[in-house]
C-alpha positions as CSV (number, residue, x, y, z in Angstrom):
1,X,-68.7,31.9,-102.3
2,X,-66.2,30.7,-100.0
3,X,-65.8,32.8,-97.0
4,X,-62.1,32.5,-97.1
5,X,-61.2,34.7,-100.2
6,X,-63.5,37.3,-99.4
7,X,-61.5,37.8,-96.2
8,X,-58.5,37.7,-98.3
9,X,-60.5,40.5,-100.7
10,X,-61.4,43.7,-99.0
11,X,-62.6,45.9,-101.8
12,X,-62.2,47.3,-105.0
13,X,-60.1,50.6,-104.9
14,X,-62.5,52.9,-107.5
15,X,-60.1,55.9,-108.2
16,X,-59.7,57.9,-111.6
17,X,-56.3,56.6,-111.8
18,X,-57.8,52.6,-111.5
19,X,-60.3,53.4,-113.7
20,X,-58.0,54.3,-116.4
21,X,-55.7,51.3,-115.7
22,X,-58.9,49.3,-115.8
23,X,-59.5,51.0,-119.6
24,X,-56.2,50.6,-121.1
25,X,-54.5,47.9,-119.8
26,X,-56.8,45.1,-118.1
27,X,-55.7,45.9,-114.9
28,X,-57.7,46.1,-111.4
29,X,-56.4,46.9,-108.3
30,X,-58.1,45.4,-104.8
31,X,-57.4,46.0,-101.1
32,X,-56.0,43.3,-100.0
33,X,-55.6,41.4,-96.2
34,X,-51.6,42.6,-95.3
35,X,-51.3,39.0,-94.5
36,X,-51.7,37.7,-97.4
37,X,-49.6,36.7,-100.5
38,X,-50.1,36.6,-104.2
39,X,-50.9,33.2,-105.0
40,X,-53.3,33.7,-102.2
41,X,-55.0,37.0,-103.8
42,X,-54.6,35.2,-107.5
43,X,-56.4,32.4,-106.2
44,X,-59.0,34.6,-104.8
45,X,-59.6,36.4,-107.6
46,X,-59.8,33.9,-110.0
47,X,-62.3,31.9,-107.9
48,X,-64.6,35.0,-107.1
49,X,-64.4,36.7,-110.3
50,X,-64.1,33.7,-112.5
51,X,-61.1,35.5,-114.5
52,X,-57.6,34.0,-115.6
53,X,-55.0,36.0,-113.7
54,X,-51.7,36.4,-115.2
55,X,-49.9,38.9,-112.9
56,X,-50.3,40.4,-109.6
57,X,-48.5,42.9,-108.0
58,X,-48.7,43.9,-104.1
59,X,-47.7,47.5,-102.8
60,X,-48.0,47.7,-98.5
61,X,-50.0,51.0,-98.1
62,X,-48.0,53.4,-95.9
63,X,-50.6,53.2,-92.5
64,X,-52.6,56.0,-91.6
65,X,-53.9,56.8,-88.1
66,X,-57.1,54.4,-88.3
67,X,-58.8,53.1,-85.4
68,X,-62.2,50.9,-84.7
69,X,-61.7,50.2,-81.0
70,X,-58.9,49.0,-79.9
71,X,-57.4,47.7,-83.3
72,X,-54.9,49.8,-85.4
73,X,-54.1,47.7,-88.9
74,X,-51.9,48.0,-91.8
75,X,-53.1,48.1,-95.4
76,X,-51.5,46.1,-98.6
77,X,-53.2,46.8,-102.4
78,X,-53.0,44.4,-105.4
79,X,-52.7,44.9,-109.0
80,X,-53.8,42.3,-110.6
81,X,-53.3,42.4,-114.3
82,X,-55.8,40.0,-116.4
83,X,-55.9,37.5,-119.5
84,X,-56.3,39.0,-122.7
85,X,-60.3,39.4,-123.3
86,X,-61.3,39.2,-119.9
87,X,-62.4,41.8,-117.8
88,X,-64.1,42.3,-114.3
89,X,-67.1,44.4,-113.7
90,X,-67.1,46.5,-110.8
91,X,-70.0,48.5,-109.7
């Protein structure tokens, strides 16, 4: 895997709310690097994943307190919604 998209890809966000979007509608929703934009993350995804993206859609995280050091950060999540009869396991 190419270094580049996994920077771009934090993590999963595993929540009871995610889950259920995950379920019902084929949707999955990442943290994401704040720098980034969606044809960055769709990219990403669909290289890592080996999916067919059709939408994505970013929300910037109002920033909590968080520090490792001397670095404070923002965070940005994506919802990426996929083709029909595709699906990404998570575990």
């Amino acid at each position: 895997m190419d270094t580049k998209y996994l920077e771009i890809i934090k993590a999963p966000v595993i929540t009871e709310k995610s889950a259920n979007l995950g379920q019902n509608k084929g949707q999955y929703v990442f943290k994401v690097d704040s720098r980034s934009n969606k044809t960055e993350i769709k990219q990403a995804i669909e290289k890592l994943f080996n999916v067919k993206v059709e939408e994505i859609r970013t929300i910037n995280v109002k920033p909590k307190k968080r520090r490792v050091g001397r670095y404070a950060g923002l965070t940005k999540k994506a919802i990426v919604t996929l083709a029909e009869g595709q699906s990404i396991e998570l575990n």
